[in-house]
VODREN-707664 format. One record per residue (C-alpha): x, z, y; residue number from 1; residue in one letter. Coordinates in nm, 3 decimals. Layout:
BEGIN
u,w,v,zalum,drenlum
X,Z,Y,NUM,A
...
This chain:
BEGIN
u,w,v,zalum,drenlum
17.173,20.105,5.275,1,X
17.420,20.173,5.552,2,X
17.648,20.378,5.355,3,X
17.739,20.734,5.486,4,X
17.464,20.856,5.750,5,X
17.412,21.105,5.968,6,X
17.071,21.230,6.045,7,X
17.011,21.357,6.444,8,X
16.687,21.516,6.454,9,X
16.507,21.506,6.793,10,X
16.314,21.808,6.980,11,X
16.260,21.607,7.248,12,X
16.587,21.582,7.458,13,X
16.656,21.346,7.724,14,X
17.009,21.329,7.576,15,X
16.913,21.268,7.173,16,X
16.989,20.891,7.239,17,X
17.295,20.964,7.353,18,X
17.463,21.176,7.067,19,X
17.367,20.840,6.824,20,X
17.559,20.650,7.046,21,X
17.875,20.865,7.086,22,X
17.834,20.896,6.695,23,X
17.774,20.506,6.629,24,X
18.098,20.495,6.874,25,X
18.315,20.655,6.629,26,X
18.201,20.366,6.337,27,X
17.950,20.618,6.154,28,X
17.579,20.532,6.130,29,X
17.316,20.753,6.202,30,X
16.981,20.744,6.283,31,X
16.723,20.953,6.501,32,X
16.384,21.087,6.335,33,X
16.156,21.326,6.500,34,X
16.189,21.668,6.438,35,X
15.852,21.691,6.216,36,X
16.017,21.476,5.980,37,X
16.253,21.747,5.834,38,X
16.017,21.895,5.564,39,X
15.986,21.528,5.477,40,X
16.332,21.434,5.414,41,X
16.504,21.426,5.069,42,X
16.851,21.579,5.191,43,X
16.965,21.525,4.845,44,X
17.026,21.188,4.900,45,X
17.442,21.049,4.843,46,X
17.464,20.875,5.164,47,X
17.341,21.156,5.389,48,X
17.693,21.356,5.496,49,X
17.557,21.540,5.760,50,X
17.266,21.672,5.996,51,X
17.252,21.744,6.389,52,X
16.976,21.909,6.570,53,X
16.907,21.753,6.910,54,X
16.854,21.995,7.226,55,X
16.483,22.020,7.363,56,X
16.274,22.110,7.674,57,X
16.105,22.420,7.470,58,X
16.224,22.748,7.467,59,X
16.293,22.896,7.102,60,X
16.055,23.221,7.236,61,X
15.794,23.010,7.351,62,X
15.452,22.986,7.072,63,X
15.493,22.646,7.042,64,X
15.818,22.578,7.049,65,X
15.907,22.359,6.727,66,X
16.022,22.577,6.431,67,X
16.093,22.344,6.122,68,X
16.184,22.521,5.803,69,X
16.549,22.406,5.797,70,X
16.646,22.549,5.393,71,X
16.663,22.207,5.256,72,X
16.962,22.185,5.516,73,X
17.145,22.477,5.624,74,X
17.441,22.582,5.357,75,X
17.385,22.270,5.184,76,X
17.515,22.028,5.434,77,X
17.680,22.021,5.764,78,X
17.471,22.101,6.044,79,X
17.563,22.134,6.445,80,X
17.291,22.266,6.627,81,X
17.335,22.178,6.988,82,X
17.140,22.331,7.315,83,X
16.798,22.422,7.172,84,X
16.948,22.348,6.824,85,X
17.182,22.615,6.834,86,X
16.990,22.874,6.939,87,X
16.687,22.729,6.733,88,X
16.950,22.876,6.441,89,X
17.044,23.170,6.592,90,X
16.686,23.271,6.626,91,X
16.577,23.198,6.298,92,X
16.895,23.355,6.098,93,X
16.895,23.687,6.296,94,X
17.052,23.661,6.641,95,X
16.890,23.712,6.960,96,X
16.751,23.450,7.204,97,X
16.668,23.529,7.587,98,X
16.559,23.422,7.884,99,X
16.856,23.403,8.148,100,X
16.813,23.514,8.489,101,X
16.955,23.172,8.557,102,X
16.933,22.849,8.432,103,X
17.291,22.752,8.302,104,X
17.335,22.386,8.439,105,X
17.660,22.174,8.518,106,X
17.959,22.169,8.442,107,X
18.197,22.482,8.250,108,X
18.507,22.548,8.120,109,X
18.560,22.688,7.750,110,X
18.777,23.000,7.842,111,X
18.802,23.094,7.454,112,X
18.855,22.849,7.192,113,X
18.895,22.990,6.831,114,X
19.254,22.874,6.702,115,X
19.230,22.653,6.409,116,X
18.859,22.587,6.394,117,X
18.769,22.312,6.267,118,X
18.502,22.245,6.478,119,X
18.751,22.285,6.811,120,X
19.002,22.111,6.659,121,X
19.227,21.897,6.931,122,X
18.996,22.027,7.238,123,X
19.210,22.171,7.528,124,X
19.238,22.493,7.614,125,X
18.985,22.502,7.928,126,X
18.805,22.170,7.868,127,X
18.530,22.091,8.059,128,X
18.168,22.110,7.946,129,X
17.799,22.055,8.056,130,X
17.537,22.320,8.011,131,X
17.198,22.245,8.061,132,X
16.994,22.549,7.942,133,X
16.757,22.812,8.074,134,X
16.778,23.057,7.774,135,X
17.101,23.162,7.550,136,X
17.167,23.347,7.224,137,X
17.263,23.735,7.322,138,X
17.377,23.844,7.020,139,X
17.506,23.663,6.686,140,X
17.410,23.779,6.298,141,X
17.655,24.003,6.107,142,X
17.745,23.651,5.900,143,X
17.841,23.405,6.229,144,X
18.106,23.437,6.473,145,X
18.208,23.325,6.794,146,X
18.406,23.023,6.836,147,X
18.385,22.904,7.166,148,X
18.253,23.118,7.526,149,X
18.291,22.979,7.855,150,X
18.320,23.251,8.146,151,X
17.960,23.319,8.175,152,X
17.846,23.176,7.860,153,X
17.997,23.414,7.568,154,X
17.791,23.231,7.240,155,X
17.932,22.869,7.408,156,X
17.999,22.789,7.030,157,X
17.962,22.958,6.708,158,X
17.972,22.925,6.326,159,X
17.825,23.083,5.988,160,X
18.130,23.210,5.810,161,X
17.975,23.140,5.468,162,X
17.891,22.757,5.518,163,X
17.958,22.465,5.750,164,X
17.695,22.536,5.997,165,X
17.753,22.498,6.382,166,X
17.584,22.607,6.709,167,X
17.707,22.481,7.084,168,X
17.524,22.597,7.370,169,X
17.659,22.299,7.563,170,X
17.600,21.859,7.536,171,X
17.932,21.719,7.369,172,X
17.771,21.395,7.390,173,X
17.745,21.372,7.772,174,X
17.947,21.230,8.004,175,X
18.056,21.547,8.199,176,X
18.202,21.709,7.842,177,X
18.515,21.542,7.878,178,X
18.635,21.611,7.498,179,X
18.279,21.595,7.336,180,X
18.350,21.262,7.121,181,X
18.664,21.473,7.033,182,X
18.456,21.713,6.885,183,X
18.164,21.506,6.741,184,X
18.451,21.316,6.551,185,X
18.570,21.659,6.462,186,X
18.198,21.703,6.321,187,X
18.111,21.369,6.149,188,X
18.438,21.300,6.027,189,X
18.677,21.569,5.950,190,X
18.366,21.828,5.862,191,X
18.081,21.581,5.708,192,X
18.364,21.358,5.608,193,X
18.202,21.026,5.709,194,X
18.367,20.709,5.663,195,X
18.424,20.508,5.988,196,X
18.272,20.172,5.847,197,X
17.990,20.131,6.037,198,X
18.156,19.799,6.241,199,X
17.990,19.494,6.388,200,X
18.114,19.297,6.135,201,X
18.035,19.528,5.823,202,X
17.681,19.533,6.043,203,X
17.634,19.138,6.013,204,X
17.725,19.122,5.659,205,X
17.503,19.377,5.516,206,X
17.225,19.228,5.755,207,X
17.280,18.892,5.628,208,X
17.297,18.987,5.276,209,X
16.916,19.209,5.319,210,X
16.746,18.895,5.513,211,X
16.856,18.666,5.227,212,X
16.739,18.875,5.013,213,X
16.411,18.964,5.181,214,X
16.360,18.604,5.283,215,X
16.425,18.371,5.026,216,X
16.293,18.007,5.155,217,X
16.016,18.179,5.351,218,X
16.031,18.002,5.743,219,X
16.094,18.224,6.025,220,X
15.930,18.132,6.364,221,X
16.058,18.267,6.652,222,X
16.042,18.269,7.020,223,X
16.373,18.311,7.248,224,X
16.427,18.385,7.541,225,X
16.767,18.266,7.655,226,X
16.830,18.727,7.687,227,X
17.088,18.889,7.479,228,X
16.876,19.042,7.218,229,X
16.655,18.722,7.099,230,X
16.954,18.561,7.102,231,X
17.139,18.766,6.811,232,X
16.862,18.850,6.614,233,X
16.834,18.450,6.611,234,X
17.214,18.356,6.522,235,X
17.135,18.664,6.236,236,X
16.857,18.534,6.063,237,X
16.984,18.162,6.128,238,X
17.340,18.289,5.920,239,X
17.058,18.379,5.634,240,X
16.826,18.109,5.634,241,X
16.964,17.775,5.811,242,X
16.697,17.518,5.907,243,X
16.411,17.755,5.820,244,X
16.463,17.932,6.103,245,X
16.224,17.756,6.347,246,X
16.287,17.887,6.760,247,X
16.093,17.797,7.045,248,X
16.252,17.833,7.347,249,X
15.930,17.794,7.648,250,X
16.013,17.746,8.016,251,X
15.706,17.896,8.200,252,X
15.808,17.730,8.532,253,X
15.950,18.109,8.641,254,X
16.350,18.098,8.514,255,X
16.631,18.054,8.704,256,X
16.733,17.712,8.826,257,X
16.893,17.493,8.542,258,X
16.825,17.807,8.265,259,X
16.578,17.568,8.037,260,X
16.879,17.313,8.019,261,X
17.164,17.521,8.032,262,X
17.011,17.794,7.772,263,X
16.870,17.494,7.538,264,X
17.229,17.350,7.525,265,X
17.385,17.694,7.437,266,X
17.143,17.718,7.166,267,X
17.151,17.382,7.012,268,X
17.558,17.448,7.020,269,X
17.503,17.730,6.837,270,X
17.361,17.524,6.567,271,X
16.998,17.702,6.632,272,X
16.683,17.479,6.519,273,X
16.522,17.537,6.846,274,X
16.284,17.333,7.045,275,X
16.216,17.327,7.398,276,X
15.870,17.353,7.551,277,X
15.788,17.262,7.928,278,X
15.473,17.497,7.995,279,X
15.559,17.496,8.353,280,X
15.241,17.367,8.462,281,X
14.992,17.586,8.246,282,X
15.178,17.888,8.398,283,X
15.158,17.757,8.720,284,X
14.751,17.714,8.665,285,X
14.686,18.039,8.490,286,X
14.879,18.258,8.795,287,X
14.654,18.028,9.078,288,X
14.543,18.253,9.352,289,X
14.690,18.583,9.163,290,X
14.838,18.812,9.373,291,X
14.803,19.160,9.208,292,X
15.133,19.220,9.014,293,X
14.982,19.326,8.664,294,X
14.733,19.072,8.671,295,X
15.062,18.818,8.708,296,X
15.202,18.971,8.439,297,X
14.881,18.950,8.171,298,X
14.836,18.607,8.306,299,X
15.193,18.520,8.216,300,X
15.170,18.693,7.867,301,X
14.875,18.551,7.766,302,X
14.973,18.232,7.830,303,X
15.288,18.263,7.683,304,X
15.113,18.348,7.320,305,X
14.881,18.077,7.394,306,X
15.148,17.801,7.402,307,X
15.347,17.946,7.138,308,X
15.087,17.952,6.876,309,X
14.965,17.624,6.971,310,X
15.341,17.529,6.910,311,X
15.395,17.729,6.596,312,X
15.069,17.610,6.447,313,X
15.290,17.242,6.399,314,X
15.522,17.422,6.186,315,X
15.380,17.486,5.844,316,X
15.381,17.784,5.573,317,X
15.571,17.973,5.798,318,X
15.504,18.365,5.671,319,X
15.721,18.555,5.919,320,X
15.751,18.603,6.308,321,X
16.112,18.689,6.425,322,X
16.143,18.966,6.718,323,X
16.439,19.112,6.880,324,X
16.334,19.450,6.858,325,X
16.643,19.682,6.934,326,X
16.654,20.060,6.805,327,X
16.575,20.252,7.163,328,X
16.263,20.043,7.122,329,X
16.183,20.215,6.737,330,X
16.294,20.507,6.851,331,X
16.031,20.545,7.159,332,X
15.782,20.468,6.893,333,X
15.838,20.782,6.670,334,X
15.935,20.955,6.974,335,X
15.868,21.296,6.951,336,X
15.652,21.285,7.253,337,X
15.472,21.065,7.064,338,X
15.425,20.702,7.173,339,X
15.494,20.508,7.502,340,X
15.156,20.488,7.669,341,X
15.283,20.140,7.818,342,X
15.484,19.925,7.677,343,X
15.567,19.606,7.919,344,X
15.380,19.322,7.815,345,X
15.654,19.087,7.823,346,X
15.878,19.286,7.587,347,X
15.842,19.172,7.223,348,X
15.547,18.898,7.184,349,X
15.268,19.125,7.229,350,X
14.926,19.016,7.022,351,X
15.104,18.753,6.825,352,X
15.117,18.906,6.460,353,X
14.700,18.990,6.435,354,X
14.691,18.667,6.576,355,X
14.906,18.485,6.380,356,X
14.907,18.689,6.056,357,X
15.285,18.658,6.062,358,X
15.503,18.954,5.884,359,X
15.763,19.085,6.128,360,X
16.136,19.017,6.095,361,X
16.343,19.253,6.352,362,X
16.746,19.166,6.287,363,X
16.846,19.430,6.537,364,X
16.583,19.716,6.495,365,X
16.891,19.955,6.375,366,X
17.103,19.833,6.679,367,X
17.138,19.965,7.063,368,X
17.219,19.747,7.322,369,X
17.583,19.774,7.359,370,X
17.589,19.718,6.962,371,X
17.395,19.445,7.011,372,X
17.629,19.280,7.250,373,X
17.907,19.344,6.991,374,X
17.790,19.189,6.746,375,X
17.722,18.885,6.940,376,X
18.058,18.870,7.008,377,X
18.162,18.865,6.612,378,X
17.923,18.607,6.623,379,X
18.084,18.428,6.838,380,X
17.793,18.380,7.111,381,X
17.899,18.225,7.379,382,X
17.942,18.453,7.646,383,X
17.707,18.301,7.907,384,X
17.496,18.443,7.673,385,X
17.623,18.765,7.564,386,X
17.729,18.849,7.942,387,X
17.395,18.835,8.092,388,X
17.205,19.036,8.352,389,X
16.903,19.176,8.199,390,X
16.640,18.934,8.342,391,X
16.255,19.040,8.333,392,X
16.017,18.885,8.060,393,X
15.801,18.760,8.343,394,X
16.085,18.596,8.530,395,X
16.022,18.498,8.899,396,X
15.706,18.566,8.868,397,X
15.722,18.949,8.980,398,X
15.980,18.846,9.213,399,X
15.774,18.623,9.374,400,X
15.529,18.875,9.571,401,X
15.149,18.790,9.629,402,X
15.075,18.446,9.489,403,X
15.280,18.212,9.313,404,X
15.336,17.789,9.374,405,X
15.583,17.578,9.279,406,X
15.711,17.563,9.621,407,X
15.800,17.925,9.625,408,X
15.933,17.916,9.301,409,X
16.143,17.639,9.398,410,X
16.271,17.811,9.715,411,X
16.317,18.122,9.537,412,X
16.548,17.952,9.218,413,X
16.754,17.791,9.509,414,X
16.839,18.148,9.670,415,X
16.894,18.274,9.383,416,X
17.147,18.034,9.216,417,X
17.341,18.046,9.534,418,X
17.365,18.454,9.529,419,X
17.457,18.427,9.143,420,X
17.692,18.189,9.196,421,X
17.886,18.355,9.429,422,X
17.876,18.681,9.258,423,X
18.051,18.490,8.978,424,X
18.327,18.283,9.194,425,X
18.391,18.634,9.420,426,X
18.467,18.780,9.047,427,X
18.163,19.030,9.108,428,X
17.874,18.967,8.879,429,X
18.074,19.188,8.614,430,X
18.044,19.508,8.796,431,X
17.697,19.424,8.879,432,X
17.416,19.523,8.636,433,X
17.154,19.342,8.735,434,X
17.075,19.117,9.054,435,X
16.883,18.904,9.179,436,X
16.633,18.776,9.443,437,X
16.274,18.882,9.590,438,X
16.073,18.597,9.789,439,X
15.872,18.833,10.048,440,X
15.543,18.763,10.165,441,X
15.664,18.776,10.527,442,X
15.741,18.539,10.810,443,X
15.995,18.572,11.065,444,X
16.098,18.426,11.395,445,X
16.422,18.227,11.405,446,X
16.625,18.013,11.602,447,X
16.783,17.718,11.407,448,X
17.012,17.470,11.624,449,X
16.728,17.412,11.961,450,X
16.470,17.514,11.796,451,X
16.263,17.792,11.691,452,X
16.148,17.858,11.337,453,X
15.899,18.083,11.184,454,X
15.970,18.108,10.759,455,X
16.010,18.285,10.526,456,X
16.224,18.578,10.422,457,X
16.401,18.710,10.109,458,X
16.580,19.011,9.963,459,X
16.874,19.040,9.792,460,X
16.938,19.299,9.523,461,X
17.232,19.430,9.316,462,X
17.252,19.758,9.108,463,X
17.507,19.941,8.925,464,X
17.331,20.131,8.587,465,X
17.442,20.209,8.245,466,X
17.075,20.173,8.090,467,X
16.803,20.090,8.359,468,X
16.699,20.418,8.325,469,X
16.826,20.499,8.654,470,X
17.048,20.282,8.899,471,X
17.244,20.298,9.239,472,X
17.228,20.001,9.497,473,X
17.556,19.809,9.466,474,X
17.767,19.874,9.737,475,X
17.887,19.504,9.768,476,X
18.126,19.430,10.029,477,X
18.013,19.336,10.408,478,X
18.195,18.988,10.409,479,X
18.006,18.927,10.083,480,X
17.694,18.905,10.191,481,X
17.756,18.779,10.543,482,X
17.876,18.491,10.294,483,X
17.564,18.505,10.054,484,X
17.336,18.490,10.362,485,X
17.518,18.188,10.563,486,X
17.493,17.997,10.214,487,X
17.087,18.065,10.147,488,X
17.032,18.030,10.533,489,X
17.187,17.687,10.574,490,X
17.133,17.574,10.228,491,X
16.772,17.652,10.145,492,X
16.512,17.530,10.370,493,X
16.219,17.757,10.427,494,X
16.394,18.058,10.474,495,X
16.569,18.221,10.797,496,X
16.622,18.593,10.725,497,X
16.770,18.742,10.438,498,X
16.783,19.168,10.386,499,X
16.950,19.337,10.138,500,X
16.774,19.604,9.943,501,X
16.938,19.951,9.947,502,X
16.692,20.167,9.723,503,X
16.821,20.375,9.439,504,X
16.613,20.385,9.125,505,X
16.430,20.685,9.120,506,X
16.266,20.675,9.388,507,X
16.271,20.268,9.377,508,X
16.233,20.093,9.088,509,X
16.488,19.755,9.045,510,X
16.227,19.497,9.038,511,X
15.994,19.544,9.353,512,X
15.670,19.434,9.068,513,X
């Protein structure tokens, strides 16, 4: 049990995520279930305070737009209905719902705030807002009233008289709506009157205390990857179970230079059972001659699971596999546009449990993944760790294009380092998201001292992002990379031209495989 929760249901908004984080931002749990769920749920429950209904794609007049029977809710707890939500309950309790002869999108200001609601409470007269809507409610029942209107928008916000239900025709939980965690806090704590207790710490002692309990003296095996999430999950379940935690940390011949080392020493300081595996050279045979980039990556999966089975088969009775699964994850797989057609092969170890018969152990399944890096930090992971770039399951290997040796690996861990490296001493890798290196399967002409060379070339990348969902190139300074580029040109041998990628993600995507 997390104690008090709030339930967001989802009609399929790109923004649903996004309200459970700016409520899990204000210390109150919650949790995201598909909209089909509501007839399911027992809202009787003590620890449920409070209900939200997410915004959707659908119009409320369309013949299949989703229309749960909300009674078990509405007038018996707190509900905010926001976008589709709130005119989802408009509809359905008597008001009107139309088509607009435009689509209300960007940004607003509330010219009407109701004085003394407690909805609005502490939200500026003229605060800014984000609409994204193509319909809106016309006209209100005889038993709500307005709260809230923007100039064009006069239903911007309204409430039921008789109970504490809510409608906002705008996203508090965006960005753009400068005082929306002012009024979700207004919502889940003054109205549903949530506890804020929902901490990193209160998070790693209730986890604890469950995987003791669920896990007794069973052994855990678990592969790491030297990434943020596998990390915590591990340092979790280690707090519950000591030794019979049992880690396997593989180097596939495709990290970055000195990673096996450096990550194996941060995990045995940790105080982590782990054992290192050098695969290098089974990778290296399986990806021979492959150039096509998926067929890299099932080569690089499968014999992933091949070497850790063979390596978990030494460790007997274990009954459980250990992932760090994080909630996004959970969340696409009750999505309410049902599941992800493709999930990447190198996320969680794909194929092991029918493999392995192994019951799954996920530390962090309740957790996103600026949680996640909190409560690393309670934890006390070392922040070499904790302040990683997100680093692809495959490693090198998609940024190695066409076929993979050693030799290009080597080349490529060498330009990389030196681009990392001085991203850190320049005090840059911080407002960097992600970067990295691309070994191109092009030649150029050069001119080194007398002579003239013909090797290879590489691109740099760097992007700014919140999520990877989308991202910006990083506008790093000009000296900067005149730096970055003397240092790989001189340093590495085999390569005499380095570019720097300027794509945005969409249309790009940050890794060129």
């Amino acid at each position: 049990m997390q104690g008090h929760t709030i339930l967001i249901f989802d009609f399929g908004s790109q923004f649903t995520q996004l309200i459970a984080r700016r409520v899990r931002e204000l210390n109150v749990y919650c949790e995201i279930h598909p909209y089909t769920e509501i007839e399911k749920t027992n809202f009787a429950a003590s620890h449920i305070k409070g209900v939200i209904l997410s915004g959707s794609p659908f119009s409320v007049r369309a013949a299949n737009a989703p229309n749960p029977d909300l009674a078990a809710i509405k007038g018996k707890l707190p509900l905010l209905g926001v976008c589709y939500g709130a005119q989802l309950l408009a509809h359905k309790c008597g008001g009107k719902v139309q088509s607009s002869e435009h689509r209300e999108y960007g940004r607003a200001n509330l010219s009407h705030i109701e004085n003394g609601n407690a909805l609005f409470k502490n939200i500026s007269a003229n605060s800014q807002v984000w609409m994204s809507h193509s319909d809106t409610i016309t006209e209100l029942s005889a038993d709500c009233k307005i709260i809230a209107s923007t100039k064009d928008v006069k239903f911007a916000g309204y409430e039921f008289t008789a109970e504490k239900t809510f409608g906002i025709q705008f996203h508090p939980e965006v960005y753009h709506t400068t005082e929306g965690k002012e009024l979700l806090k207004n919502f889940v704590v003054n109205i549903c009157g949530c506890s804020q207790t929902w901490t990193p710490d209160s998070f790693i002692d209730t986890t604890v205390a469950d995987l003791k309990q669920k896990l007794g003296t069973d052994k855990v095996v678990m592969a790491l990857s030297g990434g943020v999430d596998s990390s915590v999950a591990a340092v979790l379940l280690h707090k519950a179970i000591g030794a019979n935690l049992y880690c396997i940390f593989v180097d596939n011949g495709l990290l970055r230079k000195n990673e096996f080392d450096d990550v194996l020493a941060s995990y045995k300081t940790l105080g982590l059972n782990v054992k290192g595996v050098d695969a290098k050279n089974q990778f290296y045979d399986a990806l021979q001659g492959l150039t096509d980039p998926e067929k890299k990556r099932k080569a690089i999966g499968k014999t992933f699971i091949d070497v850790f089975d063979q390596e978990s088969k030494q460790i007997t009775d274990a009954l459980w596999l250990g992932q760090g699964t994080i909630y996004p994850d959970v969340i696409e797989s009750i999505s309410v546009k049902g599941p992800s057609a493709t999930i990447k092969s190198h996320h969680n170890v794909g194929g092991l449990p029918e493999k392995m018969k192994l019951k799954i152990v996920e530390p962090l399944r309740l957790l996103f993944k600026d949680e996640v890096r909190r409560v690393g930090a309670s934890l006390e992971i070392p922040q070499a760790i904790l302040g990683r770039h997100p680093f692809p399951g495959p490693g090198l290997g998609i940024r190695i294009l066409g076929d993979i040796t050693p030799e290009k690996v080597r080349i490529l861990q060498e330009v990389d380092f030196i681009f990392i490296q001085l991203l850190k001493t320049k005090n840059l890798y911080k407002d960097v998201w992600q970067a990295g290196a691309v070994f191109l399967p092009i030649q150029s002409v050069g001119v080194m001292g007398d002579e003239r060379t013909y090797e290879n070339v590489v691109a740099l990348r760097a992007v700014t992002s919140t999520d990877g969902m989308t991202a910006d190139w990083c506008h790093l300074p000009y000296e900067f990379l005149a730096e970055v580029s003397n240092e790989i040109i001189n340093k590495v041998k085999g390569i005499n031209r380095v570019v720097y990628d300027i794509s945005s993600k969409p249309p790009a995507t940050i890794e060129w495989e």
